[in-house]
mmCIF file as Biopython writes it, N, C-alpha, C and O atoms, coordinates in Angstrom:
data_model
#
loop_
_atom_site.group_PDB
_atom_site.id
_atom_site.type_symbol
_atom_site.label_atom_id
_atom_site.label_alt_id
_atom_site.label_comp_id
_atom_site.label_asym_id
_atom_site.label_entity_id
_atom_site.label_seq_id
_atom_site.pdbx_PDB_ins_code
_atom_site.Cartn_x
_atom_site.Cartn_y
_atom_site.Cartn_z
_atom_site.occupancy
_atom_site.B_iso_or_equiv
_atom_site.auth_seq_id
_atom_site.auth_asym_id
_atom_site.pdbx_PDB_model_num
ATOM 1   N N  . UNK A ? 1  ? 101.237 168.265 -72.427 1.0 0.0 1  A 1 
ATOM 2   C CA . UNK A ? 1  ? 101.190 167.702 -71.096 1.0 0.0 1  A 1 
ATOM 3   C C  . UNK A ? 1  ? 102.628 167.605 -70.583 1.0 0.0 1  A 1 
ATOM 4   O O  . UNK A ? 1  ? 103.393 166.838 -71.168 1.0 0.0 1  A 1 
ATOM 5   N N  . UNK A ? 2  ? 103.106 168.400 -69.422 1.0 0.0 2  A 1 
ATOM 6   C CA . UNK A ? 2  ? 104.381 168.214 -69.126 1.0 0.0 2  A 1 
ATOM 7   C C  . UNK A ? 2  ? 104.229 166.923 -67.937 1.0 0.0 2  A 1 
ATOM 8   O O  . UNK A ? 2  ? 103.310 166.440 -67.275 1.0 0.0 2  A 1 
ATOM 9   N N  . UNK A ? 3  ? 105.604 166.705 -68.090 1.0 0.0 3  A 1 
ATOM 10  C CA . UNK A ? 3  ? 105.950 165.333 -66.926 1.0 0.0 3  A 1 
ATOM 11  C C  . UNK A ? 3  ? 107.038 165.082 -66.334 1.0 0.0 3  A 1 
ATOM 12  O O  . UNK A ? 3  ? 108.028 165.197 -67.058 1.0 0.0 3  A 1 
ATOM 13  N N  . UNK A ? 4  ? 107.259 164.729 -65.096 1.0 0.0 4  A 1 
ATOM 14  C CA . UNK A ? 4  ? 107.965 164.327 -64.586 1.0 0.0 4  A 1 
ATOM 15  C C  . UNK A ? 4  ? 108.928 162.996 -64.870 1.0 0.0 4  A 1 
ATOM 16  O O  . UNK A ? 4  ? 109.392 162.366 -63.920 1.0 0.0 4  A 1 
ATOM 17  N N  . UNK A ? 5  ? 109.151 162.677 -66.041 1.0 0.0 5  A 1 
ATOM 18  C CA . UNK A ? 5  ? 109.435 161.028 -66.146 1.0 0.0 5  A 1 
ATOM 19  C C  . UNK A ? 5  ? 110.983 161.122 -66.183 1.0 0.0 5  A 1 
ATOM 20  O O  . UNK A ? 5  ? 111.675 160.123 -65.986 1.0 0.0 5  A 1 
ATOM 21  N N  . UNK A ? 6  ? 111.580 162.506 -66.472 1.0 0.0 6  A 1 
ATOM 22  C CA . UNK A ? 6  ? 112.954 162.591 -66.767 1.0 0.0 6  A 1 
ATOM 23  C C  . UNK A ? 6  ? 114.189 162.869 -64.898 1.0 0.0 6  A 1 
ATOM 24  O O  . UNK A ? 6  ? 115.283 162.458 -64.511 1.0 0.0 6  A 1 
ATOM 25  N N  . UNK A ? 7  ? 113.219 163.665 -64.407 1.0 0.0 7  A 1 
ATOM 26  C CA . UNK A ? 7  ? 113.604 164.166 -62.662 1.0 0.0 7  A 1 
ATOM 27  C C  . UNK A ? 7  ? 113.403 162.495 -62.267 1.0 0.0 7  A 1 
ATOM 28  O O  . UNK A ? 7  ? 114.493 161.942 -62.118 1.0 0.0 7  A 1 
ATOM 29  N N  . UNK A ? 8  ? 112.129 161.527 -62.055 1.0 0.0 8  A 1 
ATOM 30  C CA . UNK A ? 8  ? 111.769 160.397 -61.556 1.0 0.0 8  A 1 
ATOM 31  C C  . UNK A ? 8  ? 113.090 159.387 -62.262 1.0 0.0 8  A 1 
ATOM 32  O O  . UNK A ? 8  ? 113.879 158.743 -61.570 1.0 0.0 8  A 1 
ATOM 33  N N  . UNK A ? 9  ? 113.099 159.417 -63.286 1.0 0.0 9  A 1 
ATOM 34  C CA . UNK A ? 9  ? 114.358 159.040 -63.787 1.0 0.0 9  A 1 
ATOM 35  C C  . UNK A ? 9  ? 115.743 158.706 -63.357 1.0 0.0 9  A 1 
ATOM 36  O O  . UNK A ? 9  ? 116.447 157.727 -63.109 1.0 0.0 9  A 1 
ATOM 37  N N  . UNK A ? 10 ? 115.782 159.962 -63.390 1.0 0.0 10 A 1 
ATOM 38  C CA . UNK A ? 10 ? 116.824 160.628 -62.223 1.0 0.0 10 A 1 
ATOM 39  C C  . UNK A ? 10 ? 117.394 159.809 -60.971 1.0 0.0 10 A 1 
ATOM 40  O O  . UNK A ? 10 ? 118.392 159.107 -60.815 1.0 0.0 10 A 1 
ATOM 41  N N  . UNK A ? 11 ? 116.513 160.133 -60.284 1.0 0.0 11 A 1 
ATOM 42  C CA . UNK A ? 11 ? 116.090 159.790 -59.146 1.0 0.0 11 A 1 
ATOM 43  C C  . UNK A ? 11 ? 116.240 158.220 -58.860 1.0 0.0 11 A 1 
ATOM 44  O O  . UNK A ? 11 ? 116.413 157.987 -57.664 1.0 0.0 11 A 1 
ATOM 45  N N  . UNK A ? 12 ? 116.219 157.313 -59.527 1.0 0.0 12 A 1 
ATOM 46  C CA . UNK A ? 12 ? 116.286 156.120 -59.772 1.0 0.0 12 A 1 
ATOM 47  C C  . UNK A ? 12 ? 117.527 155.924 -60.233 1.0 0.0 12 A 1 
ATOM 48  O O  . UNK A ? 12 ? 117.971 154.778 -60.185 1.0 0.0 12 A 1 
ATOM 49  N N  . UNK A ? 13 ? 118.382 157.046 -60.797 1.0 0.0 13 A 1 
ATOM 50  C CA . UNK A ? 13 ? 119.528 156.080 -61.033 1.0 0.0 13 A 1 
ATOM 51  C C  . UNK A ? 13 ? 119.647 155.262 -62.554 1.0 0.0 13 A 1 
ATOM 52  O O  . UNK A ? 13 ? 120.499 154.563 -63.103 1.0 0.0 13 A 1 
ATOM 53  N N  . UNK A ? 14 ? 118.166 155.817 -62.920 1.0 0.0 14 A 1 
ATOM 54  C CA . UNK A ? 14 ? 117.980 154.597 -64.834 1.0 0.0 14 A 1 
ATOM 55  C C  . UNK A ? 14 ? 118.285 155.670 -65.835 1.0 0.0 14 A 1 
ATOM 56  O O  . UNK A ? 14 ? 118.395 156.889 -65.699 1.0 0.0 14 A 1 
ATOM 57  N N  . UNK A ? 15 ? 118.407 154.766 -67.036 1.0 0.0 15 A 1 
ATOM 58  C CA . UNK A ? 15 ? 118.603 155.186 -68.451 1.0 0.0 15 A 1 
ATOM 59  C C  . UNK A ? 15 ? 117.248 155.602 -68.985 1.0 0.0 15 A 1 
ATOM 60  O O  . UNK A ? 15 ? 116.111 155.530 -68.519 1.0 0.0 15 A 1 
ATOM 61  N N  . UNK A ? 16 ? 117.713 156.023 -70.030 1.0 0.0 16 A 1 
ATOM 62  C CA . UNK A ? 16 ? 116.192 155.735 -71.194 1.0 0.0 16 A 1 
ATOM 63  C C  . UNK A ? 16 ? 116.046 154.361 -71.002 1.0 0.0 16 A 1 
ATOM 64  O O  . UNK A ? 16 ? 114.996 153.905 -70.551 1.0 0.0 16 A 1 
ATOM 65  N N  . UNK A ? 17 ? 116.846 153.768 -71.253 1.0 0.0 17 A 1 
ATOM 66  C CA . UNK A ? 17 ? 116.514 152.346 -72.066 1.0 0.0 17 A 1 
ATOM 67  C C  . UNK A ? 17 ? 116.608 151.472 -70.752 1.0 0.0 17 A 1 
ATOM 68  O O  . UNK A ? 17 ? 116.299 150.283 -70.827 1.0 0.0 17 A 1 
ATOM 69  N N  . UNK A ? 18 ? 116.925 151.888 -69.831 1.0 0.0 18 A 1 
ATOM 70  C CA . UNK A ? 18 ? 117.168 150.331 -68.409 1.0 0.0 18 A 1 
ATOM 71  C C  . UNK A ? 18 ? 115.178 151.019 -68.574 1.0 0.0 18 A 1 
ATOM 72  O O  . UNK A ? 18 ? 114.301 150.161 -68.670 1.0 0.0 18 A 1 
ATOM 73  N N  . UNK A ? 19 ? 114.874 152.175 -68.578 1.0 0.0 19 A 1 
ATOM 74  C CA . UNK A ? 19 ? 113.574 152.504 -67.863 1.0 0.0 19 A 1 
ATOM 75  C C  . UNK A ? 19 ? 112.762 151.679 -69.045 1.0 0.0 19 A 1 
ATOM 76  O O  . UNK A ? 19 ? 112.095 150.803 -68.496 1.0 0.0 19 A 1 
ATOM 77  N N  . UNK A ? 20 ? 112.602 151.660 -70.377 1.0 0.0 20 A 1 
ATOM 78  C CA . UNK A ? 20 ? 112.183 151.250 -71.457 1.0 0.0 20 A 1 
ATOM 79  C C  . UNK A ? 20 ? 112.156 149.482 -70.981 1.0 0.0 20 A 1 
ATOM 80  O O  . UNK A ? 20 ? 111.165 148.790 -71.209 1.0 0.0 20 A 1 
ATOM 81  N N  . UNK A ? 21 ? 113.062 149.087 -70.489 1.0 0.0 21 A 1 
ATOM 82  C CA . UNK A ? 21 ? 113.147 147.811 -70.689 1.0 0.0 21 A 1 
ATOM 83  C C  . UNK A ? 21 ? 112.430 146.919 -69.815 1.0 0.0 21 A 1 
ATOM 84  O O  . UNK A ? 21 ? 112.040 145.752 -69.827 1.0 0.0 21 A 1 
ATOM 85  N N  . UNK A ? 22 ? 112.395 148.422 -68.673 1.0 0.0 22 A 1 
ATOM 86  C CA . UNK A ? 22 ? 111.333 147.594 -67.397 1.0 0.0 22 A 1 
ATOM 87  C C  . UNK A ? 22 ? 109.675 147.681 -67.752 1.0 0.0 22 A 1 
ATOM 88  O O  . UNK A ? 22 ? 108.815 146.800 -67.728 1.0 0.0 22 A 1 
ATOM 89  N N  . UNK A ? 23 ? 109.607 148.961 -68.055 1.0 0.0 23 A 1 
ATOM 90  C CA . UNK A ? 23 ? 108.013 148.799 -68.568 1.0 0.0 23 A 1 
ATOM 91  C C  . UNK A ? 23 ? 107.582 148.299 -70.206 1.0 0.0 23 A 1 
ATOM 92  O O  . UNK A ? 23 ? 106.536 148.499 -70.823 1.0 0.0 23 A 1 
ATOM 93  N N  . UNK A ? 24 ? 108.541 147.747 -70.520 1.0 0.0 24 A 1 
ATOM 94  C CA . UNK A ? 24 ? 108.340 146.957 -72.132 1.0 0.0 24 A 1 
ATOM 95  C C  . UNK A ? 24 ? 108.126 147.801 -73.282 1.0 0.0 24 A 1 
ATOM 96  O O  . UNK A ? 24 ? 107.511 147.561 -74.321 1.0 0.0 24 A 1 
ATOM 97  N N  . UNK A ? 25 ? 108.852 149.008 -72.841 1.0 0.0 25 A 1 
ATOM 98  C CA . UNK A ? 25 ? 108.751 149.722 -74.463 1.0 0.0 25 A 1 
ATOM 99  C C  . UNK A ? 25 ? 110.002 150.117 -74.793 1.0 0.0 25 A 1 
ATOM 100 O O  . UNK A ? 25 ? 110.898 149.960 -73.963 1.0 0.0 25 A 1 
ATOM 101 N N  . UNK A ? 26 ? 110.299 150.732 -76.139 1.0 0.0 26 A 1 
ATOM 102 C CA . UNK A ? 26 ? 111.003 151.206 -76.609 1.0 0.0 26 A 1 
ATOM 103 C C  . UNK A ? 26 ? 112.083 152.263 -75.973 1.0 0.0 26 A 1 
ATOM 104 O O  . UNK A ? 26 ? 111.522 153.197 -75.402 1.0 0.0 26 A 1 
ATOM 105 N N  . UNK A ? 27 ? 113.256 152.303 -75.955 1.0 0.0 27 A 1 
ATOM 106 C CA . UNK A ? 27 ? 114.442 153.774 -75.363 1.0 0.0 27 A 1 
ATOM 107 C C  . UNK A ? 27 ? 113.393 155.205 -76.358 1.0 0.0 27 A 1 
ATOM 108 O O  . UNK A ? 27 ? 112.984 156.302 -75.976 1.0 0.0 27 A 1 
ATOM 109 N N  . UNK A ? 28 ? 113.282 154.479 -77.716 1.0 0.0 28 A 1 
ATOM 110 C CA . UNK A ? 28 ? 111.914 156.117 -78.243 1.0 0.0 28 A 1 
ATOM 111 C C  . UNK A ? 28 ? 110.984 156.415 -77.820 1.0 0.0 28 A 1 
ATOM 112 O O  . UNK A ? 28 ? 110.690 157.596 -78.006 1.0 0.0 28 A 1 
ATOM 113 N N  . UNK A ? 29 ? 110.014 155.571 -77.038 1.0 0.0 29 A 1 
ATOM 114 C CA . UNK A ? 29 ? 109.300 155.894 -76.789 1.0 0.0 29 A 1 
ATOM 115 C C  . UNK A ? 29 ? 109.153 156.667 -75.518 1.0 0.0 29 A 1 
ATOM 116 O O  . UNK A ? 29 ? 108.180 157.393 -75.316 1.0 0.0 29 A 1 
ATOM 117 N N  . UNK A ? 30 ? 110.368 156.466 -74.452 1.0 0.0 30 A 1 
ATOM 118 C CA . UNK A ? 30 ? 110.910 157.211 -73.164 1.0 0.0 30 A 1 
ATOM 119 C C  . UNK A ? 30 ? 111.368 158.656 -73.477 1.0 0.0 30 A 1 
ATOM 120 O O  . UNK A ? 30 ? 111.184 159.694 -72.842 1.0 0.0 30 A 1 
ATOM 121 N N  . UNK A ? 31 ? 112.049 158.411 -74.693 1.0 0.0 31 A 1 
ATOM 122 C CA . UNK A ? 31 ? 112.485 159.962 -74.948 1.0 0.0 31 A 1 
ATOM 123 C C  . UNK A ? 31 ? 111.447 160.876 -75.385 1.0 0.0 31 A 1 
ATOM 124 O O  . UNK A ? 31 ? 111.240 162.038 -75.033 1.0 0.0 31 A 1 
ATOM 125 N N  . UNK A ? 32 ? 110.633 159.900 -76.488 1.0 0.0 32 A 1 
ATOM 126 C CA . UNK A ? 32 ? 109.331 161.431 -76.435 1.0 0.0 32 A 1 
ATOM 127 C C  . UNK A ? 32 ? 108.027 161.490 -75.705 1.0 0.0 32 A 1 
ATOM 128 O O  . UNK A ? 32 ? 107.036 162.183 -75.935 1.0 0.0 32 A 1 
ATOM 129 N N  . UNK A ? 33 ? 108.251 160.627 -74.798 1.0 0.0 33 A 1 
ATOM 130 C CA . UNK A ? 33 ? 107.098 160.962 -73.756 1.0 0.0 33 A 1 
ATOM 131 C C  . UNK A ? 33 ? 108.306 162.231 -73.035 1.0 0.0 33 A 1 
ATOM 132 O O  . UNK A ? 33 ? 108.104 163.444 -73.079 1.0 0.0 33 A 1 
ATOM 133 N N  . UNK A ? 34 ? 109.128 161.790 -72.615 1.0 0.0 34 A 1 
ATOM 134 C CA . UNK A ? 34 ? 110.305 162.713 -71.496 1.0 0.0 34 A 1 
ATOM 135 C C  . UNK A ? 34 ? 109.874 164.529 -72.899 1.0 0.0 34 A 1 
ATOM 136 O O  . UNK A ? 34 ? 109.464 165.504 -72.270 1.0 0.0 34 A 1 
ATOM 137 N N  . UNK A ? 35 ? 109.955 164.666 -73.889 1.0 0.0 35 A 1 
ATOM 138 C CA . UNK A ? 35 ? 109.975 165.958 -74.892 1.0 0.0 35 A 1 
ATOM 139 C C  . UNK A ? 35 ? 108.952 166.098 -75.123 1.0 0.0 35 A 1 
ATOM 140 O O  . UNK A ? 35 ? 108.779 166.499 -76.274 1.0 0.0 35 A 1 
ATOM 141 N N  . UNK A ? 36 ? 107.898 165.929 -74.433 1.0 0.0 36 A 1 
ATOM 142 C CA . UNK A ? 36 ? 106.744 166.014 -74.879 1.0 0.0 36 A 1 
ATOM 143 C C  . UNK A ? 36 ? 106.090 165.997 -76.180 1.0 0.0 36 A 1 
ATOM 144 O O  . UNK A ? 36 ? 105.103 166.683 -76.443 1.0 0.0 36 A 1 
ATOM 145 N N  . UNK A ? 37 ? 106.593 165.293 -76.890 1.0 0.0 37 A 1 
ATOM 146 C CA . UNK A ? 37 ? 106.493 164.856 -78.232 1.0 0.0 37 A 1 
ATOM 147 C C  . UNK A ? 37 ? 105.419 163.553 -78.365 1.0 0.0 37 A 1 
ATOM 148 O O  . UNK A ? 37 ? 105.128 163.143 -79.489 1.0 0.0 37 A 1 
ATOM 149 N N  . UNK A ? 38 ? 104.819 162.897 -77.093 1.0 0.0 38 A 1 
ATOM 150 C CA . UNK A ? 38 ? 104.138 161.620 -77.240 1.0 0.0 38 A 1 
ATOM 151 C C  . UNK A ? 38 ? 103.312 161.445 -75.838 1.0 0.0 38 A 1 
ATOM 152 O O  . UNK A ? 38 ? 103.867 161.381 -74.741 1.0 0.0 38 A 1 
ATOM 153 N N  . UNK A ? 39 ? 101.835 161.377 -76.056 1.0 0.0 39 A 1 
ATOM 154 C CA . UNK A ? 39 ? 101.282 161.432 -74.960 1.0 0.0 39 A 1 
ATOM 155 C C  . UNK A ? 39 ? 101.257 159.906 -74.996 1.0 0.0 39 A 1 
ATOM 156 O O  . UNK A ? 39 ? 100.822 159.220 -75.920 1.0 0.0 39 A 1 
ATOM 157 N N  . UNK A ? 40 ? 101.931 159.367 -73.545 1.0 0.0 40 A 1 
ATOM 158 C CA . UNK A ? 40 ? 101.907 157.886 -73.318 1.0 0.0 40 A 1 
ATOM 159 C C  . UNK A ? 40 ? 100.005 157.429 -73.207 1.0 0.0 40 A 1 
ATOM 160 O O  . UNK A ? 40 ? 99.101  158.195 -72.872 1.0 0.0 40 A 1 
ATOM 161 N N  . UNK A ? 41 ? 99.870  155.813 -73.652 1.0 0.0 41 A 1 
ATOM 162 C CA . UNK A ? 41 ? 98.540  155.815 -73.676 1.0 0.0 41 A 1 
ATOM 163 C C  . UNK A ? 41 ? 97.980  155.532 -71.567 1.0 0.0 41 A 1 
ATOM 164 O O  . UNK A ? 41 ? 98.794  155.726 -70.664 1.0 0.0 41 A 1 
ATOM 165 N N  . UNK A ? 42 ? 96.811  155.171 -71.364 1.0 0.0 42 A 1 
ATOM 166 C CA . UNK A ? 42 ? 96.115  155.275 -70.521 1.0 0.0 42 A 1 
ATOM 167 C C  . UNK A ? 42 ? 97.254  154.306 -69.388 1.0 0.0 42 A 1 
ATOM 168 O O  . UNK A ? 42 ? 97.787  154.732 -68.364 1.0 0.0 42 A 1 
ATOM 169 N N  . UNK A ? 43 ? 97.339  153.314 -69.820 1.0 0.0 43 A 1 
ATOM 170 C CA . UNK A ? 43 ? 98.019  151.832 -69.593 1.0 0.0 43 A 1 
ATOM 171 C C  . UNK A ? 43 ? 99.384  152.749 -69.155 1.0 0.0 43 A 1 
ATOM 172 O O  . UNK A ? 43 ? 99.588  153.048 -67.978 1.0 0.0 43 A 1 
ATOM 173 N N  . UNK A ? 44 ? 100.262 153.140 -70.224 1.0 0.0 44 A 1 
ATOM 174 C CA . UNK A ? 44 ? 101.643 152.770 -69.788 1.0 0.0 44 A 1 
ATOM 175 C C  . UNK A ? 44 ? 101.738 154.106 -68.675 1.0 0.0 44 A 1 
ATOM 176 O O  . UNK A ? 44 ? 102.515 153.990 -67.727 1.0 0.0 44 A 1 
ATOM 177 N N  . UNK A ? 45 ? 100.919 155.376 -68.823 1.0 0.0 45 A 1 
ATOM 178 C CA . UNK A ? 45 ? 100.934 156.329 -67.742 1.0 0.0 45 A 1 
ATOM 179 C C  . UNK A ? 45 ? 101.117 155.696 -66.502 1.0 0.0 45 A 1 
ATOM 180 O O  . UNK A ? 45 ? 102.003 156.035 -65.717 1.0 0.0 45 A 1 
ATOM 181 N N  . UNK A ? 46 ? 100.217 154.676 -66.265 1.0 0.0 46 A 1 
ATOM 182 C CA . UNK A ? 46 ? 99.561  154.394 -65.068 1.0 0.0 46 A 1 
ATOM 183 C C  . UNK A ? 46 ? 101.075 153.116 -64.509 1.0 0.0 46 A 1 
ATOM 184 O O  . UNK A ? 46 ? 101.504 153.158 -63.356 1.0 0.0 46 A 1 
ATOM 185 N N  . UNK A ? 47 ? 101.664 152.087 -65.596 1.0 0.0 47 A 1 
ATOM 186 C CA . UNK A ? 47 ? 102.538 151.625 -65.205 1.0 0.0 47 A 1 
ATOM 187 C C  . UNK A ? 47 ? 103.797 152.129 -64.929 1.0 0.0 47 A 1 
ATOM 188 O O  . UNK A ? 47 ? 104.767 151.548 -64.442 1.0 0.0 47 A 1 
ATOM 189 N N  . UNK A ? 48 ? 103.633 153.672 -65.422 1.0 0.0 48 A 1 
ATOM 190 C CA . UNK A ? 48 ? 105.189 154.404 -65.285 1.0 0.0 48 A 1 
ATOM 191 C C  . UNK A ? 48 ? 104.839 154.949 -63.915 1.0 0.0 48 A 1 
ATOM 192 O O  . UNK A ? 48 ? 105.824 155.086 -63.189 1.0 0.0 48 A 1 
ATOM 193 N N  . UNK A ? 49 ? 103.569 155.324 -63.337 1.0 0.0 49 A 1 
ATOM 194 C CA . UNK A ? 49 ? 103.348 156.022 -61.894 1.0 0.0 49 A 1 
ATOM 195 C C  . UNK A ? 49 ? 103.322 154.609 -61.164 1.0 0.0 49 A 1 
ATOM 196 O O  . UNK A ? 49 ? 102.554 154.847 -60.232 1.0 0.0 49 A 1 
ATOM 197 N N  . UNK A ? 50 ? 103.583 153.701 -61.076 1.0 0.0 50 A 1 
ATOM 198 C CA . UNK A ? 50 ? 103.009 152.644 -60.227 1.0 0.0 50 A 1 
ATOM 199 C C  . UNK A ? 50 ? 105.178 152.066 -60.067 1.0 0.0 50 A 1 
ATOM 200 O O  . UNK A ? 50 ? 105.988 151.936 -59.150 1.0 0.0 50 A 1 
ATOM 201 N N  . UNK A ? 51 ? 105.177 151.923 -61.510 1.0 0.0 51 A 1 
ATOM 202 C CA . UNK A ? 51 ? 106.902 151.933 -61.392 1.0 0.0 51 A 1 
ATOM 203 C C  . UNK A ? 51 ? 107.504 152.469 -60.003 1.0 0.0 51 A 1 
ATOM 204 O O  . UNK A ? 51 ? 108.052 151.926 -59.043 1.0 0.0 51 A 1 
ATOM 205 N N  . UNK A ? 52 ? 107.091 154.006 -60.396 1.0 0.0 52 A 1 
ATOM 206 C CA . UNK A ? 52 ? 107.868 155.070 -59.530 1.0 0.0 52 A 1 
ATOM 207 C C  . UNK A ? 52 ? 107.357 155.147 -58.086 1.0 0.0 52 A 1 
ATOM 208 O O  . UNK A ? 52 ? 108.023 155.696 -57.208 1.0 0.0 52 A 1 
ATOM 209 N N  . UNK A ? 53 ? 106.068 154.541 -57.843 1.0 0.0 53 A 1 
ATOM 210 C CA . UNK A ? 53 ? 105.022 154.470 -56.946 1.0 0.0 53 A 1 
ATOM 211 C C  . UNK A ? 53 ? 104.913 155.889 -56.310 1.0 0.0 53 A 1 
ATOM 212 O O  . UNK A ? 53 ? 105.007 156.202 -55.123 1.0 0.0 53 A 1 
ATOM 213 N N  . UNK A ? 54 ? 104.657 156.782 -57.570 1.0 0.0 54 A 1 
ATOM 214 C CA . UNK A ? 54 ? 103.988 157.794 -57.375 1.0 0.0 54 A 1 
ATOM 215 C C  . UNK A ? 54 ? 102.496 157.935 -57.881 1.0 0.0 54 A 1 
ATOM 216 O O  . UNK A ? 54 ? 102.081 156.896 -58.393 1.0 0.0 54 A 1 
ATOM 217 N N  . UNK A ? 55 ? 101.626 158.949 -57.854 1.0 0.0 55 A 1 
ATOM 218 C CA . UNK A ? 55 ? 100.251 159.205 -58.453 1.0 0.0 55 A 1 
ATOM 219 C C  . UNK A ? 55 ? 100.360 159.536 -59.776 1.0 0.0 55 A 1 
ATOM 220 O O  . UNK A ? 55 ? 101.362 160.243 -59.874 1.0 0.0 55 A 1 
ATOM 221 N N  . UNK A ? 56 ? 99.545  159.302 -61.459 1.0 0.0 56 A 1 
ATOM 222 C CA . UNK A ? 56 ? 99.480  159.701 -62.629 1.0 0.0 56 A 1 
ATOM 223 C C  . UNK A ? 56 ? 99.467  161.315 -62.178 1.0 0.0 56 A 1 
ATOM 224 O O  . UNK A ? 56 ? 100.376 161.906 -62.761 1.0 0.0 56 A 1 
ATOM 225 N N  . UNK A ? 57 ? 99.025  161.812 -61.679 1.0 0.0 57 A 1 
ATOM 226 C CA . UNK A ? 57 ? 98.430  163.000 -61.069 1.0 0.0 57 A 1 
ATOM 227 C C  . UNK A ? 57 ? 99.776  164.017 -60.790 1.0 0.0 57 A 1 
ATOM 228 O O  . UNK A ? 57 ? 100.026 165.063 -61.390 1.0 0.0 57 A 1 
ATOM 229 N N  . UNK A ? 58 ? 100.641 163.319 -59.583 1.0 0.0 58 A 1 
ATOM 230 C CA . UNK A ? 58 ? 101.823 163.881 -59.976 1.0 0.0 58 A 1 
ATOM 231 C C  . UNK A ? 58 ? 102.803 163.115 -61.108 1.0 0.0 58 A 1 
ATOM 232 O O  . UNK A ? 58 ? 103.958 163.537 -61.055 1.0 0.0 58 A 1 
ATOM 233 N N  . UNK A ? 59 ? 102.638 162.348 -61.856 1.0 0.0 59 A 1 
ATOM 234 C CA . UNK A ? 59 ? 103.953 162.158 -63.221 1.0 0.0 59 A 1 
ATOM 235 C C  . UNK A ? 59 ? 103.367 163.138 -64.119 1.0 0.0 59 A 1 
ATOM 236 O O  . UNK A ? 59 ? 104.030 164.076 -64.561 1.0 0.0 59 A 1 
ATOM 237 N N  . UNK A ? 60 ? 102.253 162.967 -64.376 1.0 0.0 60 A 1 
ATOM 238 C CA . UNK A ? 60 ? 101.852 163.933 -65.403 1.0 0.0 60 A 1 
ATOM 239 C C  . UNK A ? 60 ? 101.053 165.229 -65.157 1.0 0.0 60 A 1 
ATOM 240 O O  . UNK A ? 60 ? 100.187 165.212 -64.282 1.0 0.0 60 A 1 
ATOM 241 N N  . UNK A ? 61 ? 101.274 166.310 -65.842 1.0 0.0 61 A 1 
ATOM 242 C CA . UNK A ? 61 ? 100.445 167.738 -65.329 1.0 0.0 61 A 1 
ATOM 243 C C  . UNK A ? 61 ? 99.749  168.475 -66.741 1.0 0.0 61 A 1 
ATOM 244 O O  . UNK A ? 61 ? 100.049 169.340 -67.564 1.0 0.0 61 A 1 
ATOM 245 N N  . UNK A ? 62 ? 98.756  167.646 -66.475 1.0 0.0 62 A 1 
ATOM 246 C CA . UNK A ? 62 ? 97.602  168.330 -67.823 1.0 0.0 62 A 1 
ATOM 247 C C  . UNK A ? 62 ? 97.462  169.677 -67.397 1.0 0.0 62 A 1 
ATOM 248 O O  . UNK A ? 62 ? 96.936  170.153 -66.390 1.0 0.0 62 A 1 
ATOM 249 N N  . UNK A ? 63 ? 98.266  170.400 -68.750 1.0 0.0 63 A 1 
ATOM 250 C CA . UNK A ? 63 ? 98.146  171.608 -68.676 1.0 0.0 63 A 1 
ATOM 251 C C  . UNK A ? 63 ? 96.555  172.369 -69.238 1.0 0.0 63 A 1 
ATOM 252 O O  . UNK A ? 63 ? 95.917  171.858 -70.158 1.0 0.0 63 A 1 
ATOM 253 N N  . UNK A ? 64 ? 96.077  173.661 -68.503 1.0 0.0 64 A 1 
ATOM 254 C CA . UNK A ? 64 ? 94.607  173.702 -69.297 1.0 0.0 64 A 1 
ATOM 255 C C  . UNK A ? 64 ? 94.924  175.087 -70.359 1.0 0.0 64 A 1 
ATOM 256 O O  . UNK A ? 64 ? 94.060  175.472 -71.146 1.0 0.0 64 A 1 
#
């Protein structure tokens, strides 16, 4: 599943870890959602698109 969390990132001006600290997880767990190494669960998707006050729809792009 690729994502936008690293450009949105960006864009904001945050770290791994300022972004980690606002939605209550880990600087690891930012980096491997960002490497696609970790599909975030249902919950934190939805608080990382609401963060950015964008759609899950555009942060994340389920590839088929």
């Amino acid at each position: 599943m690729k994502n936008l969390i690293k450009v949105e990132r960006a864009r904001h001006n945050l770290t791994q870890a300022d972004l980690a600290d606002k939605l209550g997880v880990s600087r690891q767990t930012i980096h491997a959602i960002e490497k696609n190494k970790f599909n975030p669960s249902v919950t934190l998707a939805i608080k990382m698109a609401r963060f950015f006050n964008v759609t899950v729809e555009y942060l994340f792009d389920i590839e088929d």
